[in-house]
C-alpha positions as CSV (number, residue, x, y, z in Angstrom):
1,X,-8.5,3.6,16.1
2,X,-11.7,6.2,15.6
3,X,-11.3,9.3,14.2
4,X,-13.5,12.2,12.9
5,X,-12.9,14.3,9.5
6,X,-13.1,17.9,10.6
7,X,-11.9,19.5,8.0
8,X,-11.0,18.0,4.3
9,X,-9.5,18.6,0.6
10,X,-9.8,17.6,-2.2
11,X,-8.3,19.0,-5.7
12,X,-11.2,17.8,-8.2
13,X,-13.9,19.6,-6.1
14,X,-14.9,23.1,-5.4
15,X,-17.4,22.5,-2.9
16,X,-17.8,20.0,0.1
17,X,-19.6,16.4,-1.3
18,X,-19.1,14.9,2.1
19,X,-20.4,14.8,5.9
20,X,-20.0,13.0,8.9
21,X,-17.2,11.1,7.7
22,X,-15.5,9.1,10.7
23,X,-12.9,6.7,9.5
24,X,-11.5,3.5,11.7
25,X,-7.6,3.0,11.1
26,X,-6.0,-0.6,11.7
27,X,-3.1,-2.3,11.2
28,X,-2.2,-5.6,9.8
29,X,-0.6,-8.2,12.7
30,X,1.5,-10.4,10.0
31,X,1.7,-7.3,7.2
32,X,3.2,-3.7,7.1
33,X,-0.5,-2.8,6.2
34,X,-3.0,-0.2,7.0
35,X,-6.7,-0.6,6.6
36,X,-9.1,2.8,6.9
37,X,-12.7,1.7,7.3
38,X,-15.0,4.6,7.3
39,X,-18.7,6.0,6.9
40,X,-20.0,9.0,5.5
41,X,-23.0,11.0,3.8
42,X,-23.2,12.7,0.9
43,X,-24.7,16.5,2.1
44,X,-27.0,16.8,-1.2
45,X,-28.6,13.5,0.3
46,X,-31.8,14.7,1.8
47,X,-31.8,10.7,3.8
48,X,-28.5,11.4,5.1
49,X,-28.0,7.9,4.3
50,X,-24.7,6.5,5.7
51,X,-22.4,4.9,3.0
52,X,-19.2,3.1,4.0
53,X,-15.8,2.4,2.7
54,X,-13.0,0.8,2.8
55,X,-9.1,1.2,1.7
56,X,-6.1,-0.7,2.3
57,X,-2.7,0.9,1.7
58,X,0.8,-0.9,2.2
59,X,3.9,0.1,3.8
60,X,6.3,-0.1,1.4
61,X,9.5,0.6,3.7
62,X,9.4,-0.1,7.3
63,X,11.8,2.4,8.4
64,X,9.1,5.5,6.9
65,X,6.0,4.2,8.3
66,X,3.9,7.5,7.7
67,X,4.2,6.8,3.8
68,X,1.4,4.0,2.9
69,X,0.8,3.5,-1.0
70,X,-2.5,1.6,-1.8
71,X,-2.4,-1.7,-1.8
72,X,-5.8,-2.8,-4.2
73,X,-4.9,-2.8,-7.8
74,X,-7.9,-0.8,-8.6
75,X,-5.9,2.3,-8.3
76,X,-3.9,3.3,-12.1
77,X,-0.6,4.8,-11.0
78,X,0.6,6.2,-7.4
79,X,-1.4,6.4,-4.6
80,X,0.6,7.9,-2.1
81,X,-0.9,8.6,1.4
82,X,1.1,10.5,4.1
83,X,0.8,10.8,7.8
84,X,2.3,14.8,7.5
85,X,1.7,14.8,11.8
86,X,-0.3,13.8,14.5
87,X,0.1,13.8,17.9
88,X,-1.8,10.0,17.8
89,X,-3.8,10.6,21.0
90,X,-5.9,13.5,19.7
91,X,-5.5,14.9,16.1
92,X,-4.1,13.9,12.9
93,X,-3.1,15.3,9.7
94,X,-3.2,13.2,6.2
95,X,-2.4,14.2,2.8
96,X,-3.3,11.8,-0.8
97,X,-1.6,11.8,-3.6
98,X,-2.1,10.4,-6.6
99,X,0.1,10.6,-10.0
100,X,-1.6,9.1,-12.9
101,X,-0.1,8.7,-16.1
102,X,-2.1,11.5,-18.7
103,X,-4.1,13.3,-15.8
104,X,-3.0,16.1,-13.6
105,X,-2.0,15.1,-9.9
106,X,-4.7,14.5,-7.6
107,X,-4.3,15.7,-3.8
108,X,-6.9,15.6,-1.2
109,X,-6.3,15.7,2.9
110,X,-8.0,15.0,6.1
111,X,-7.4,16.9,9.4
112,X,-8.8,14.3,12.3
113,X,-9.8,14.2,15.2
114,X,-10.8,11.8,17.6
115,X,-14.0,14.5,18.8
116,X,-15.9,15.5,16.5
117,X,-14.4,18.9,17.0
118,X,-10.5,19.8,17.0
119,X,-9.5,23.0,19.2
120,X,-9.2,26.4,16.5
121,X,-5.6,26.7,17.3
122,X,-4.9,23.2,16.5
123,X,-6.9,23.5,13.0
124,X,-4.9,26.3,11.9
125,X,-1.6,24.7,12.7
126,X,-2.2,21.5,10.6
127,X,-3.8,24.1,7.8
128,X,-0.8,26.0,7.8
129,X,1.3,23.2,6.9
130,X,-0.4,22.2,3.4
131,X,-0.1,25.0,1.3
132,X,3.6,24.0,1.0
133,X,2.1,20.4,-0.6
134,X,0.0,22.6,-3.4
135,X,-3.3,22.5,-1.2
136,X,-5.3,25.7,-1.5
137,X,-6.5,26.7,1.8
138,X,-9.8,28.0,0.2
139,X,-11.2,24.8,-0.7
140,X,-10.4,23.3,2.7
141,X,-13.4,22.7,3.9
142,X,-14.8,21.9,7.6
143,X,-16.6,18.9,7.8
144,X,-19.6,18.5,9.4
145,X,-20.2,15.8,12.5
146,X,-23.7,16.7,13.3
147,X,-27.3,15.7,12.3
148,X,-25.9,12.4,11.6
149,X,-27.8,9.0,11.7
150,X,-27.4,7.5,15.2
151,X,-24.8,4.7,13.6
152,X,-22.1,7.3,12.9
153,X,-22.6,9.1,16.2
154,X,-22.1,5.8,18.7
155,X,-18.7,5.6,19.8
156,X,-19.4,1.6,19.2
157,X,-18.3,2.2,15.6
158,X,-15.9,0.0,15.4
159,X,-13.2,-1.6,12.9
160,X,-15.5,-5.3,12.9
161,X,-18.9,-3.3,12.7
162,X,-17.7,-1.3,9.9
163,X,-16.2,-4.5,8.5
164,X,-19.3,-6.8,8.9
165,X,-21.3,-4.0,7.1
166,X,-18.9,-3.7,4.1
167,X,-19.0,-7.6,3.7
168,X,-22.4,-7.6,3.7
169,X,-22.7,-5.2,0.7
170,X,-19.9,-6.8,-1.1
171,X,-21.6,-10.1,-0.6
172,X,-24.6,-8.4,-2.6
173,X,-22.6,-7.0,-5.5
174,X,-20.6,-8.0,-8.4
175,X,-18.0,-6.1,-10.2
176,X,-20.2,-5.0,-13.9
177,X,-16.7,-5.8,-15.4
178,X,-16.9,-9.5,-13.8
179,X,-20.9,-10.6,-14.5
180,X,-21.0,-13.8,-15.3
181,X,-22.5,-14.3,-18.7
182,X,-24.6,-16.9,-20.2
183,X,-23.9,-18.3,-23.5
């Protein structure tokens, strides 16, 4: 379903890129898969233009179904992706690994929420439990959910709109490594 970022990590930046960031989880009905649609703006972007995303991550052992690792081969190494807890209904807690072969591990994390504000005693449970996975609390930062475009705030931003908008662009660009060239 719908969630809002509240707060969010990552270990290659020092300052917060991001906003309004509201990804759309779904599963797969035929595949242990998980698809994460989601829209966001950069806060540097005086437009507040709202970009969206996509990433699909695959359940490699059914009997651990809150460790996903990506599933697109555009990823070099692991891409591990935790559900550390969530109560499902209300607020969630991810972590993202990555180990790549000759760079140093990449982390980042999400705390969710399905309002686009999570109680403060709720926040600083789920912050209290990623230091123990290497994340330093001082560069996780809260994620703002307001002053954005009227899309992102409609609760009828759902998993096909976000979809149909994603198609859309991919339908309009090609891959610079696949352009077809004449002889």
């Amino acid at each position: 379903g719908s969630w809002f970022v509240v707060q969010y990590f990552a270990s290659s930046e020092e300052a917060l890129s991001y906003g309004c960031m509201r990804p759309v989880f779904s599963m797969s009905s035929d595949r242990l898969e998980v698809s994460m649609n989601f829209t966001y703006t950069f806060t540097d972007d005086p437009a507040a233009e709202l970009l969206y995303g996509n990433i699909t991550w695959e359940i490699p052992n059914p009997s651990r179904p809150s460790h996903w690792v990506h599933a697109e081969d555009t990823y070099e190494g692991v891409y591990n992706t935790y559900v550390l807890d969530s109560d499902y209904k209300s607020w969630a807690l991810l972590l993202h690994c990555a180990e790549k072969s000759k760079s140093p591990r990449y982390l980042s994390s999400f705390i969710m929420s399905r309002q686009p504000i999570l109680a403060p005693n709720v926040v600083t449970y789920l912050r209290e439990k990623l230091p123990r996975y290497d994340i330093d609390l001082a560069y996780m930062f809260p994620m703002t959910q307001t002053n954005c475009s009227n899309t992102n705030r409609e609760s009828g931003l759902d998993r096909d709109t976000v979809r149909y908008v994603i198609k859309q662009s991919e339908s309009n660009r090609r891959h610079p490594m696949k352009r077809l060239h004449k002889p």
